[in-house]
C-alpha positions as CSV (number, residue, x, y, z in Angstrom):
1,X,28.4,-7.0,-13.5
2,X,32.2,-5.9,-12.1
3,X,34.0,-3.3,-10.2
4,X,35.3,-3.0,-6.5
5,X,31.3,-4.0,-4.9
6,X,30.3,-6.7,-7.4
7,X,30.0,-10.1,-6.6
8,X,30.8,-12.3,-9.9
9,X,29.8,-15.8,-9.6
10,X,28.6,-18.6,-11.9
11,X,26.0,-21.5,-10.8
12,X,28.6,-24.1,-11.0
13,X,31.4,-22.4,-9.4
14,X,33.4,-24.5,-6.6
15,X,32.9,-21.3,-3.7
16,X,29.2,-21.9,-4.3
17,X,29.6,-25.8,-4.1
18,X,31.4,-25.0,-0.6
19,X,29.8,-22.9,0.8
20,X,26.2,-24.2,0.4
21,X,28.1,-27.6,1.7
22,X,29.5,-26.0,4.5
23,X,28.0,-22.3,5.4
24,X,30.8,-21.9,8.3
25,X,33.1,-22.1,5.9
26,X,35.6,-19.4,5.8
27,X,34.6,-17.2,2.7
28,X,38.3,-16.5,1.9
29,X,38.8,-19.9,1.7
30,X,36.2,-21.3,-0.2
31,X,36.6,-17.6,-2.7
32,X,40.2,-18.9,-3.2
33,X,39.3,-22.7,-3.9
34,X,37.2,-21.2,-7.0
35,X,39.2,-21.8,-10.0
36,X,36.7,-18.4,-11.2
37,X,38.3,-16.2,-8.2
38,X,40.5,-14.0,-10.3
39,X,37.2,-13.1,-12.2
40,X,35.2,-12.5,-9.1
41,X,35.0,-9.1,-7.2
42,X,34.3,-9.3,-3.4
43,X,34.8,-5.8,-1.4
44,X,36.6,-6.6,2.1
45,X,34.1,-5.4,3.7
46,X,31.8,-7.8,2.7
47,X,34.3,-10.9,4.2
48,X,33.0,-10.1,8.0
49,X,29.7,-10.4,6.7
50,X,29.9,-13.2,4.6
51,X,31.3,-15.3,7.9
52,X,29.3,-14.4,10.4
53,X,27.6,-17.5,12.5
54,X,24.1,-17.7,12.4
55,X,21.3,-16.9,10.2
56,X,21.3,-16.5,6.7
57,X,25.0,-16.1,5.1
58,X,24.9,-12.7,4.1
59,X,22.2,-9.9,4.2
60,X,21.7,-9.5,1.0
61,X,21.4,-11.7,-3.0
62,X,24.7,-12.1,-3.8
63,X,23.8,-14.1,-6.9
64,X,20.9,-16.3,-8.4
65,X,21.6,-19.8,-8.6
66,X,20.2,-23.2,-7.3
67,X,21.5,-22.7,-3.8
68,X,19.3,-19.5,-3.2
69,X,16.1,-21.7,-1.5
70,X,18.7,-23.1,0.3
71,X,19.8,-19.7,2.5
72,X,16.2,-17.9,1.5
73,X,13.8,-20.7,1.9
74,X,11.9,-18.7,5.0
75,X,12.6,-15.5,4.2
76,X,9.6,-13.3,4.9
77,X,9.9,-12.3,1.1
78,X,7.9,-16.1,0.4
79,X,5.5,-15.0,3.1
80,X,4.1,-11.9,2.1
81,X,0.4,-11.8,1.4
82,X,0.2,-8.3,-1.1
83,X,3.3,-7.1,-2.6
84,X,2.8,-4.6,-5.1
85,X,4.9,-3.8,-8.2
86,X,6.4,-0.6,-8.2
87,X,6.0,0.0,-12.4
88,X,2.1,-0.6,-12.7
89,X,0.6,-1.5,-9.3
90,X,-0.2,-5.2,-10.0
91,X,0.1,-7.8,-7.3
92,X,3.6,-9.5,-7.5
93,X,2.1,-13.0,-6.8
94,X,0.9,-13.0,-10.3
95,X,4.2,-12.8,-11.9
96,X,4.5,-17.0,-11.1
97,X,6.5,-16.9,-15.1
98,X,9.1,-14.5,-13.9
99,X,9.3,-14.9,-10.0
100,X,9.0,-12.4,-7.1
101,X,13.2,-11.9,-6.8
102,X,13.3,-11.4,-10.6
103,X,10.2,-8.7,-10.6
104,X,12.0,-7.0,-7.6
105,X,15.3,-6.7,-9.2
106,X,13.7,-6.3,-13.0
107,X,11.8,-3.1,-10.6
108,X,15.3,-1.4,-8.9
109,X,17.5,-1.8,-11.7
110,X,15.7,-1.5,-15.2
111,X,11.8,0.2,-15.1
112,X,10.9,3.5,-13.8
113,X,8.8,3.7,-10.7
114,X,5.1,5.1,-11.2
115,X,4.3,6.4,-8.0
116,X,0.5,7.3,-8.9
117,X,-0.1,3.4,-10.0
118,X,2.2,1.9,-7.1
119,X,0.3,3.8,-4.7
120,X,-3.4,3.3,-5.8
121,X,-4.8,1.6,-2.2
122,X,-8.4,0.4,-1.6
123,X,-10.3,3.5,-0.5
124,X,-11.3,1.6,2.7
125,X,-7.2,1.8,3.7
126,X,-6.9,4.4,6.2
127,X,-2.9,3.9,7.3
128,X,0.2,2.5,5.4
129,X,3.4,2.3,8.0
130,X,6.6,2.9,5.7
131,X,9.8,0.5,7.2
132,X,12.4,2.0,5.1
133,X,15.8,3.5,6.0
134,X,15.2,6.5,4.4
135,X,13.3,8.1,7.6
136,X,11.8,11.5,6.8
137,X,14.2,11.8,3.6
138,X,13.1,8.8,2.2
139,X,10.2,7.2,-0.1
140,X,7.5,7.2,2.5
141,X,7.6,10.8,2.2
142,X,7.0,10.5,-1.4
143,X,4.2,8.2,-1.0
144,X,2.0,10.4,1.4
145,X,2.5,13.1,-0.9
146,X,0.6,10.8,-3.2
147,X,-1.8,9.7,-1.0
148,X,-2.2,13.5,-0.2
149,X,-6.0,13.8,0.0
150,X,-6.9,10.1,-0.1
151,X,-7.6,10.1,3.8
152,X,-4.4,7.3,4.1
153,X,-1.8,8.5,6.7
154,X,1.4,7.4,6.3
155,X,3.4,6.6,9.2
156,X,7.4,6.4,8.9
157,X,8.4,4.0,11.0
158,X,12.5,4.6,11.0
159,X,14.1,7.1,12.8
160,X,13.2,9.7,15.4
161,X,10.1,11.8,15.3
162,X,6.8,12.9,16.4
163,X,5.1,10.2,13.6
164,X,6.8,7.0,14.9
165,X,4.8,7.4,18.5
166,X,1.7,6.6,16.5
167,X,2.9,2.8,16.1
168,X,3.0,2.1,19.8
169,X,0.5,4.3,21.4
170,X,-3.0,3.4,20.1
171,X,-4.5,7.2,21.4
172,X,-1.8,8.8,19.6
173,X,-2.9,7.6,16.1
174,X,-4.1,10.1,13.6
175,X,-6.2,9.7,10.6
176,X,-5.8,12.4,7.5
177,X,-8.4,14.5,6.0
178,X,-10.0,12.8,3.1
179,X,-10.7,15.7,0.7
180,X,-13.5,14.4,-1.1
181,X,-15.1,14.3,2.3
182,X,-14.1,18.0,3.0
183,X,-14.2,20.1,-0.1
184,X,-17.7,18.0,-1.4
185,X,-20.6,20.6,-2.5
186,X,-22.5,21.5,0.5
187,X,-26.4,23.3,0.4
188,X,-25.4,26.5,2.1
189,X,-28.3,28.8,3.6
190,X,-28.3,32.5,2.8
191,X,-30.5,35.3,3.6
């Protein structure tokens, strides 16, 4: 990895040493304490984040190394009962050789996404609520167009619009037309 966003850092590095020691460290101290810090990209805007108080040190994986339990030990990542991989539908738990992290990251930056696989629910699902930032532009849209005739509605939780009142108004919520259901052969009576 490099450039202006990269973060470069090795496992043994000093600024990881200090900062898992000490997470209120400043960042542009303990960066500059790494004798690596010449060969290490951090964009300024990523100092702010990297020292605010409180919670995990930054909001994102800056890098894999034996401090990561340390900062992501309860992240709701750990917690998750299904989490389904994005390349051939199988459950992410079951990668215990490779890791969850490593699947995830193996999934965004290498393998192309099957959307038919990734999205083949149990025909007893009825709703899937999509949390991303992509609002109505984004992958949930994607994903009820492949659910599309399933009977699953899929609810996109971010942003604005009429489908977000379904999650907190339980007379608002709408189920889709399964079309196995409506298009099925039917006796039909003629004269």
């Amino acid at each position: 990895m490099g450039g202006d966003g990269a973060l470069e850092q090795s496992s043994s590095s000093s600024c990881a040493n200090s900062l898992s020691s000490d997470p209120g460290a400043s960042p542009s101290t303990s960066l500059l304490s790494d004798p690596q810090h010449d060969q290490q990209y951090v964009a300024p805007p990523l100092l702010p984040l990297l020292s605010s108080p409180g919670g995990k040190p930054v909001p994102f994986i800056p890098v894999l190394d034996e401090h990561f339990q340390t900062w992501f030990k309860k992240d709701s990542l750990w917690q998750l009962k299904t989490f389904r991989d994005t390349f051939d539908g199988s459950d992410l738990r079951a990668h215990k050789e490779e890791g969850v992290l490593r699947s995830i990251l193996r999934q965004i930056f290498h393998r192309p996404v099957h959307r038919i696989k990734a999205t083949d629910v149990d025909p007893a699902v009825t709703h899937c609520v999509d949390f991303g930032t992509g609002g109505l532009s984004g992958i949930g849209g994607l994903t009820a167009y492949n659910l599309q005739g399933r009977g699953v509605r899929v609810i996109i939780a971010s942003g604005m619009h009429r489908e977000t009142a379904e999650l907190y108004d339980l007379h608002k919520v709408q189920s889709e037309e399964r079309w196995s259901d409506a298009f099925r052969p039917r006796l039909v009576k003629t004269e």
